[in-house]
C-alpha positions as CSV (number, residue, x, y, z in Angstrom):
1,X,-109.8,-39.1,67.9
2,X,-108.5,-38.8,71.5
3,X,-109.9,-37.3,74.6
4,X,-112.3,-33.8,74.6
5,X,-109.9,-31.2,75.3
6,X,-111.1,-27.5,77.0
7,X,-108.9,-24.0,76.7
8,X,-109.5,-23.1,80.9
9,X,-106.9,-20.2,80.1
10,X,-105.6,-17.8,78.5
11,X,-103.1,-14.9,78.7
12,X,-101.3,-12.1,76.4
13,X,-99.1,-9.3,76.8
14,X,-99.3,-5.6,75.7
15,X,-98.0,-5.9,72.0
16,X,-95.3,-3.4,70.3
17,X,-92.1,-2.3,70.7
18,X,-91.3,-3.6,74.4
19,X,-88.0,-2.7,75.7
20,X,-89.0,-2.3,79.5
21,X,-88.7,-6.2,79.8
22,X,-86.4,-8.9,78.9
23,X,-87.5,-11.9,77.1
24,X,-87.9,-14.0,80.1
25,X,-90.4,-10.9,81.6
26,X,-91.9,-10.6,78.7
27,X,-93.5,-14.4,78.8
28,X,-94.1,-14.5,82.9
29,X,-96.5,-11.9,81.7
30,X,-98.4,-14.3,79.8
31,X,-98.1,-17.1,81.7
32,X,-98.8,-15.3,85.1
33,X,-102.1,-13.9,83.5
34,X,-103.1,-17.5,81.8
35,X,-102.7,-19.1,85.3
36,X,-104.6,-16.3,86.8
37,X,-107.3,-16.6,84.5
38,X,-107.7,-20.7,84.9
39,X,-107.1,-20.4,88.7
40,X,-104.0,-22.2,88.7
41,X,-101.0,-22.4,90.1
42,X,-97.3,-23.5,88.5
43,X,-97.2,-26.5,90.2
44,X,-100.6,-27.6,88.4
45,X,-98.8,-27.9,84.9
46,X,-97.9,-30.8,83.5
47,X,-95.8,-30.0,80.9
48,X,-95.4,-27.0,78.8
49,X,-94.7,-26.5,74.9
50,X,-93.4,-23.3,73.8
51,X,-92.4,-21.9,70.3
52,X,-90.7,-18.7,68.4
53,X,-89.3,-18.3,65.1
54,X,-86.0,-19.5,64.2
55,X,-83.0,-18.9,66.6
56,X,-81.5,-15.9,64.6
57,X,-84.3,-13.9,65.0
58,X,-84.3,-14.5,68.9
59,X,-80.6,-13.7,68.8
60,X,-79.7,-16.8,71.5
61,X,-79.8,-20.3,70.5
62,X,-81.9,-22.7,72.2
63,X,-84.1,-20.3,73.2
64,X,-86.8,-22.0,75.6
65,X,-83.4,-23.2,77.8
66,X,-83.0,-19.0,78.7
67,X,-87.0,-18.9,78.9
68,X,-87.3,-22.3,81.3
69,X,-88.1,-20.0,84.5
70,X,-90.4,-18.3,82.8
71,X,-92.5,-21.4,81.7
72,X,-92.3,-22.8,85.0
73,X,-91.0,-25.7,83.0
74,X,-88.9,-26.8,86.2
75,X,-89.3,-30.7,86.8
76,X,-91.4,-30.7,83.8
77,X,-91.3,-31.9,79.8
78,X,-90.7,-29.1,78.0
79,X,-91.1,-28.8,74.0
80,X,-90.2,-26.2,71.3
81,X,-92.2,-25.9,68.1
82,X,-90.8,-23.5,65.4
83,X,-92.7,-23.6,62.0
84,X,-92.1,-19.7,61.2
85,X,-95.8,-17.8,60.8
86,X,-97.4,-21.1,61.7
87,X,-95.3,-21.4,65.1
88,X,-98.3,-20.1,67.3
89,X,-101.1,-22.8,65.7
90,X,-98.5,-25.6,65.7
91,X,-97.8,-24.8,69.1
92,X,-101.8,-24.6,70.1
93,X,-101.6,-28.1,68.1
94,X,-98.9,-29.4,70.0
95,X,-100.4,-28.6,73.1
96,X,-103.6,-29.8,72.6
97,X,-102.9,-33.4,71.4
98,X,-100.4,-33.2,74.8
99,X,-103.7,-33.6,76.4
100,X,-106.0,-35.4,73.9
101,X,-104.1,-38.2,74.1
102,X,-104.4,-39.1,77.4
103,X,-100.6,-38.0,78.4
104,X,-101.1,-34.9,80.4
105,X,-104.3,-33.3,82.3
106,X,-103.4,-30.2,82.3
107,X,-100.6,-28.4,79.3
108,X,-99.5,-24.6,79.0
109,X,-98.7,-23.5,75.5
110,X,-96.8,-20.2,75.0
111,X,-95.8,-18.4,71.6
112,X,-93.9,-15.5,71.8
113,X,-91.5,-13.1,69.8
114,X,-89.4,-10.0,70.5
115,X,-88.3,-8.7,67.3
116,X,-87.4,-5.4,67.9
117,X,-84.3,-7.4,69.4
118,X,-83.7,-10.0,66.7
119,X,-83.2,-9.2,62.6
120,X,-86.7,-10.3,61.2
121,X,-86.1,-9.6,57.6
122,X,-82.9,-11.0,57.6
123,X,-84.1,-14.2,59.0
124,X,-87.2,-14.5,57.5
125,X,-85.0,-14.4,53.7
126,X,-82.5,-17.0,55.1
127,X,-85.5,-19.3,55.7
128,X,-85.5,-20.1,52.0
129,X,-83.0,-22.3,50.5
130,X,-79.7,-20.2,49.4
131,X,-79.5,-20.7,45.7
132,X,-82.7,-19.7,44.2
133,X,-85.2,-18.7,46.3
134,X,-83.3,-16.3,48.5
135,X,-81.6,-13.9,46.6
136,X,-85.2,-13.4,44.5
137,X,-87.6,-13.2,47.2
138,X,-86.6,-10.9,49.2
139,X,-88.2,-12.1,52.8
140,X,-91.8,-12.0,53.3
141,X,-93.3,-9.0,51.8
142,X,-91.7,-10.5,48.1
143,X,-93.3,-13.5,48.5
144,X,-96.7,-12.7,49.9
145,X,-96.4,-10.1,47.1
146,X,-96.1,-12.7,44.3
147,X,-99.2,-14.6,45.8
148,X,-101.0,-11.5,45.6
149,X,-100.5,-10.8,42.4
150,X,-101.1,-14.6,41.6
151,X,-104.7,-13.9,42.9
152,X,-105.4,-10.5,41.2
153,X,-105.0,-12.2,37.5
154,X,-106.6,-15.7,38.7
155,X,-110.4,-14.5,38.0
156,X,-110.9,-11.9,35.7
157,X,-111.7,-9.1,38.3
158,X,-110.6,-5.7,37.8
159,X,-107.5,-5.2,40.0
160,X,-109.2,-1.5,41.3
161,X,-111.8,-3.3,42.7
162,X,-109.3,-6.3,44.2
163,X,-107.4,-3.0,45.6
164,X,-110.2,-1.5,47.4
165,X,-111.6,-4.5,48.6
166,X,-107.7,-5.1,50.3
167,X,-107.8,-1.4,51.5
168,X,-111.4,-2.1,53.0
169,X,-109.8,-5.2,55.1
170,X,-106.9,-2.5,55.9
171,X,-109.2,0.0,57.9
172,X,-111.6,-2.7,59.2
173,X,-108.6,-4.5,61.2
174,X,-107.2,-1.5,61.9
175,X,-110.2,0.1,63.4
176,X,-110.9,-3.1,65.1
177,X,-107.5,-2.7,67.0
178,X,-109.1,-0.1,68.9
179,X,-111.0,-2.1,70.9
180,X,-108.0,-5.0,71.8
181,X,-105.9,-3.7,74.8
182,X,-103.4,-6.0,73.5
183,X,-103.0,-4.6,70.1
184,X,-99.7,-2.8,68.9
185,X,-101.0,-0.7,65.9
186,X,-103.9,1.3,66.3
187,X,-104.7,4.0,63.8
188,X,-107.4,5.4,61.5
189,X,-107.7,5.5,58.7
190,X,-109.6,5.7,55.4
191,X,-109.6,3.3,52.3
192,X,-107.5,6.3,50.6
193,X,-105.2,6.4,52.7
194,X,-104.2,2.9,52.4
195,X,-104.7,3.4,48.4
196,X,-102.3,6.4,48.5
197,X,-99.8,4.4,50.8
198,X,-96.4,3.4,49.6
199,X,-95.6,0.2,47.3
200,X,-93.3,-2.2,49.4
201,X,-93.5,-4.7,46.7
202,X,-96.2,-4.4,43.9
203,X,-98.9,-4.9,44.5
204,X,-98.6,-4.5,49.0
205,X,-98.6,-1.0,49.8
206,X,-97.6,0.0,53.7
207,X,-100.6,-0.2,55.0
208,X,-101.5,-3.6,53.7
209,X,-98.7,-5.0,55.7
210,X,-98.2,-6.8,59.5
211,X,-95.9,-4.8,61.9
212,X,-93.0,-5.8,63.5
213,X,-94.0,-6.9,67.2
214,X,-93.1,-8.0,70.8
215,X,-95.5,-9.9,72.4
216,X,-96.3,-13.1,73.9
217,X,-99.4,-15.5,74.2
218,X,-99.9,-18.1,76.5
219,X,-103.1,-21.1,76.9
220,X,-104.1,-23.7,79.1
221,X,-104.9,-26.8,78.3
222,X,-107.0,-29.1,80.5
223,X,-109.2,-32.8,79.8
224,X,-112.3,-33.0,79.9
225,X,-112.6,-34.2,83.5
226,X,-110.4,-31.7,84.8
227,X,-111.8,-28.5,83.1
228,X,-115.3,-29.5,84.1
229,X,-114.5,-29.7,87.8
230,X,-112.9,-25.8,87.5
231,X,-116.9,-23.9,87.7
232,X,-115.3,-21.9,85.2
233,X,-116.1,-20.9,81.6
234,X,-114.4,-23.6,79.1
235,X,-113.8,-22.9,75.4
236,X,-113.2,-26.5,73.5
237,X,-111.4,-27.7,70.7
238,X,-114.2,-29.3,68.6
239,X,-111.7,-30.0,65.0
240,X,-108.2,-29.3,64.5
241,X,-106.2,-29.4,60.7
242,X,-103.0,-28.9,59.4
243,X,-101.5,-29.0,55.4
244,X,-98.3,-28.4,54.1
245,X,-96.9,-28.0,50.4
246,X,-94.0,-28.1,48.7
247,X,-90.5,-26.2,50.1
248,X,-90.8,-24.5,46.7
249,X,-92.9,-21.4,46.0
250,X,-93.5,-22.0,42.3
251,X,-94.4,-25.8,42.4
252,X,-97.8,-25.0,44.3
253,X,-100.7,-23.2,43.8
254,X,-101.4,-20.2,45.8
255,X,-104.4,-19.0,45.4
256,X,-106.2,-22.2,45.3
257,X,-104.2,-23.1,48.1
258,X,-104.0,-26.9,48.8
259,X,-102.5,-26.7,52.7
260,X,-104.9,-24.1,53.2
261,X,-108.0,-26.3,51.1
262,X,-106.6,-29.4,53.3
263,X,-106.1,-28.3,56.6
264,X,-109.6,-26.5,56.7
265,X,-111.4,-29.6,55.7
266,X,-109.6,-32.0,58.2
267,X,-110.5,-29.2,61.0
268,X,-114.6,-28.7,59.4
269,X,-114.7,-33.0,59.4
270,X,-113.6,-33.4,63.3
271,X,-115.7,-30.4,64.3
272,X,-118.9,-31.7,62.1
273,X,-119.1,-28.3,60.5
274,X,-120.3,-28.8,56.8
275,X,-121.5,-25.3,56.2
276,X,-118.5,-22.9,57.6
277,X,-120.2,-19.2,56.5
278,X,-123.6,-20.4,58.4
279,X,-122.1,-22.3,61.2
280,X,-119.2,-20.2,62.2
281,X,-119.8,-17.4,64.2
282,X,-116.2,-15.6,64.2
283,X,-113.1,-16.5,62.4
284,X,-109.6,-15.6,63.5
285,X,-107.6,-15.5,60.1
286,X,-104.3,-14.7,60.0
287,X,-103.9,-11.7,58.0
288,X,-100.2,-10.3,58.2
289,X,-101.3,-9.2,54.2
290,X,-104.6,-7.7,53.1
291,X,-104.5,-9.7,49.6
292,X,-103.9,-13.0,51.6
293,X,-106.9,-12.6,54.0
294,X,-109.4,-12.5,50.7
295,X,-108.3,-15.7,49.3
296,X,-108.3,-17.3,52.7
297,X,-111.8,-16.6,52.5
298,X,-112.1,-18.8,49.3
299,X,-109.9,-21.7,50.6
300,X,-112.2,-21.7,53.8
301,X,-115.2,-22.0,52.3
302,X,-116.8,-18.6,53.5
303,X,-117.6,-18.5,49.6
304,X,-117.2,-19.5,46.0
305,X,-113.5,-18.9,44.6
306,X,-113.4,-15.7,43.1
307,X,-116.4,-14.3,45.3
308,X,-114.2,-12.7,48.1
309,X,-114.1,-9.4,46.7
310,X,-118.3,-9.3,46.9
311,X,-118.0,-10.8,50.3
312,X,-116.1,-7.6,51.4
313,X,-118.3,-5.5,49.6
314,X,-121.5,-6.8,51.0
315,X,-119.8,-6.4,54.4
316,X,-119.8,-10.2,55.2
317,X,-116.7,-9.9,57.8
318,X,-117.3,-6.9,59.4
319,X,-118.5,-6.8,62.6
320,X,-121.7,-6.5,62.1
321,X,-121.8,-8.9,58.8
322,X,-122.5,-12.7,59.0
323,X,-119.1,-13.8,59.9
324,X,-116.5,-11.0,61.6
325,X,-113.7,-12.0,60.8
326,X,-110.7,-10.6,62.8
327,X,-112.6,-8.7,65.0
328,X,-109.0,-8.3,67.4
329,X,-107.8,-6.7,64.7
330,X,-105.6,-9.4,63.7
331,X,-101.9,-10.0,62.6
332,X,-102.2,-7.1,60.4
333,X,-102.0,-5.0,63.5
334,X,-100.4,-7.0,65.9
335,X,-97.4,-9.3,65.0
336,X,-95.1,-10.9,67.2
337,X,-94.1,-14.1,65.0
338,X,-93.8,-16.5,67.3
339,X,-97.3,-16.0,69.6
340,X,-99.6,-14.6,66.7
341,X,-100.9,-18.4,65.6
342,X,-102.1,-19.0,69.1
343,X,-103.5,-15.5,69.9
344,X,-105.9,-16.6,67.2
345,X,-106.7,-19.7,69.7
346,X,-106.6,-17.0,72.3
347,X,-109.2,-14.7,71.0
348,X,-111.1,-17.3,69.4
349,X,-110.9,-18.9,73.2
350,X,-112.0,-15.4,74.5
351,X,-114.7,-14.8,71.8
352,X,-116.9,-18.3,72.6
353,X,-116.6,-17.7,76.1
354,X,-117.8,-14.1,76.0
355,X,-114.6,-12.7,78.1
356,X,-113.5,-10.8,74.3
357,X,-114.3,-7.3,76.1
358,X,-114.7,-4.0,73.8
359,X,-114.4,-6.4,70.7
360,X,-117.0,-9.0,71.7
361,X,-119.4,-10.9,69.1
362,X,-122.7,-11.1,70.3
363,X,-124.0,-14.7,70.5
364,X,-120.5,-16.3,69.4
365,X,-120.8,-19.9,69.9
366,X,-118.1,-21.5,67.4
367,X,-115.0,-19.7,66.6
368,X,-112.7,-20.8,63.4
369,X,-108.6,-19.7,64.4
370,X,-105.6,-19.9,61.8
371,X,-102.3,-19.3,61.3
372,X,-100.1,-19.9,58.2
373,X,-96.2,-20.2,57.9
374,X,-93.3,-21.9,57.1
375,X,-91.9,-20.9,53.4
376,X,-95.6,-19.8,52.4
377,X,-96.3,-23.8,52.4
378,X,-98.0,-24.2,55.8
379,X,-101.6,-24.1,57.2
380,X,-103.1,-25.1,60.7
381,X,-106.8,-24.6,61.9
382,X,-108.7,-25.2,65.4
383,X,-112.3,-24.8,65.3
384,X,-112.9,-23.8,68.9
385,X,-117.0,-23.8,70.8
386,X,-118.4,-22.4,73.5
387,X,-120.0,-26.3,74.5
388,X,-118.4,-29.4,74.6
C-alpha cells in the first residue's frame, strides 16, 4: 500500500477573470502561499508534478516548460498530468504516490488554468473524437446535458421535483461561495431564479452551470517522518481511487456510473470507510453541473440510487445537514479546469485541519474530495483525515 503520506500545505489563488498576471504569476501565487503555509522553502522540494487542460486551451505548447520558474522545478523532476476535468485529482494522485512510494520526501502538486486566455469550448469539443461525437455534442454543457437527462427518466421521479432539487444545489453552492475568499462567483440567489434562468442545453439552465475561471491550486506533499517532525497541523491521505470507462459516451452508463461506483470503493477500502454518509464528515464533489452533483450522491454511497432528490430535500448536504457537501462552494462557482480537482484536496486538506475559515465544518475529522473528467469517462477520489 506504500508509505503514510500527509498534505503539510496548501495554497490557492483569487479565482476569476485574472488579467493583472501572466500565467507564470498566476501559479508563484500558489506555490509561494503553499510553501508559506508548510514553512518551506524551494529548495526543500523534491520534485514537482503539475497539470492543465490540453495545450489549446493554454494557447502554448508544453506548457509546464514556460511555467518551470514558477514551480521551482529547477534541478528537479518535473511531471505534467492532463486528464481534462479530472487533471486536478490525477495530479493530487500523482503527487501523492510520488511520496508513498518511497521516491520523494517531500512533492508539490500544482493545477492551474487561465481560460479567459485560452478557447475553452472550443477545446473542450475537440477532445472528442472528430467523426461522431464532436459535431453532436457540442463541448461540455451537451454532454453533461445528456447525462442529466439520462438521470431525470432513470427512476420514475417527477422531473419538477428533480428541477428543484438541482436549483436547491444551485443557491446552496452559490451562497456557500460567500464565505471562500478564493471563490470567483458569488451571488444570491433564490431557487426561482435558477428555475427562471435560461436553457443552455435542456435540461441545464445558466445557473446550473460552472464558470469559466483563472485560478491555480497548489499542495504539499510530505512522508510520514517528515510531516511529523514539521509541529504543524497535517491532513493525511487515508484511501485514494480512480475508474475510467469507455472513450464513448453511449457505451456506458451514466447515471449508475461505473468509474464513479469504482473509484469510490477502491478509495472507501484503503481508507477503511464502510459507511460513507456516517463516517464522512464533508465531501468535496465536483459539481461543475447541478444534475451531476445528485447522482454523485448515489454513486458515493451517501444513499440509495434514486434517493438523492430526498437527500436534498431533507437537507442532508447543507451545512448544517449530516454531510455538507461543497461547503467552498465548489466547481459550480469556481472553475479553473486545470486546479479545480485538487482544490477539492485543498479544501478537504483545509476542512480536517480546521484552517477552512468563514466556511469551516465544525468537528470535521474525515473529508471525501473528487474530481471527474476526461470525455465524461473519468473519476478520482482521496479520502483525506485529520489523524494519521
Amino acid at each position: 500500500m506504500g508509505r503514510l503520506v500527509g498534505i503539510i500545505g496548501t495554497g490557492q489563488t483569487r479565482c476569476g477573470r485574472r488579467d493583472d498576471v501572466s500565467y507564470p504569476e498566476l501559479i508563484y501565487e500558489a506555490v509561494k502561499a503553499a510553501l508559506e503555509d508548510a514553512g518551506l522553502e524551494p529548495r526543500d522540494l523534491e520534485a514537482v508534478v503539475s497539470g492543465s487542460m490540453p495545450p489549446p486551451m493554454e494557447g502554448i505548447n508544453a506548457p509546464h516548460l514556460y511555467w518551470a520558474d514558477a514551480l521551482c522545478a529547477r534541478e528537479r523532476p518535473s511531471m505534467r498530468v492532463a486528464t481534462c476535468g479530472s487533471t486536478g485529482m490525477s495530479v493530487a494522485h500523482a503527487g501523492y504516490y510520488h511520496v508513498a512510494s518511497g521516491l520523494y520526501d517531500v512533492v508539490l502538486a500544482l493545477g492551474v488554468e487561465k481560460m479567459y486566455e485560452g478557447e475553452p469550448q472550443g477545446t473542450m469539443t475537440t477532445v472528442a473524437d472528430p467523426f461522431f461525437q464532436r459535431p453532436f455534442l457540442a463541448g461540455a454543457p451537451g454532454i453533461f446535458s445528456m447525462q442529466g437527462n439520462a438521470y431525470i427518466h432513470r427512476y420514475n421521479i417527477p422531473e419538477d421535483r428533480i428541477r428543484q432539487a438541482a436549483a436547491r444545489i444551485s443557491v446552496r453552492n452559490h451562497t456557500d461561495a460567500f464565505d471562500n475568499p478564493y471563490a470567483h462567483i458569488k451571488i444570491k440567489i433564490t431557487v426561482e431564479d435558477v428555475l427562471r434562468s435560461r436553457v443552455i442545453a435542456y435540461p441545464t439552465r445558466i445557473l446550473d452551470v460552472c464558470p469559466a475561471s483563472d485560478g491555480a491550486c497548489a499542495v504539499i506533499y510530505a512522508s510520514e517522518e517528515i510531516a511529523k517532525k514539521m509541529g504543524r497541523k497535517v491532513a493525511w491521505v487515508k484511501g485514494v481511487g480512480y475508474a475510467g470507462d469507455e472513450h464513448w459516451f453511449g457505451d456506458s452508463d451514466k447515471v449508475v456510473w461505473e468509474s464513479a461506483i469504482v473509484a469510490a470503493q477502491e478509495a472507501y477500502e484503503m481508507a477503511g470507510i464502510r459507511d460513507p454518509l456516517e463516517e464522512l464528515d464533508v465531501a468535496e464533489v465536483y459539481n461543475p453541473f447541478t444534475f451531476q452533483e445528485l447522482l454523485f450522491y448515489e454513486c458515493f454511497g451517501f444513499c440509495e440510487k434514486g434517493k438523492a432528490v430526498e437527500l436534498v430535500e431533507r437537507g442532508v448536504v447543507e451545512r448544517g445537514g449530516k454531510l455538507p457537501c461543497d461547503p467552498s462552494g465548489g466547481v459550480l462557482c469556481t472553475n479553473p479546469i486545470g486546479a479545480t480537482g485538487l482544490q477539492r484536496v485543498a479544501e478537504a486538506a483545509l476542512q480536517v485541519t480546521e484552517k477552512a475559515g468563514a466556511h469551516q465544518i465544525s468537528g470535521a475529522k474525515t473529508a471525501l474530495a473528487h474530481a471527474m473528467g476526461g470525455m465524461d469517462q473519468l473519476n478520482g477520489l482521496m479520502i483525506i483525515a485529520g489523524n494519521p
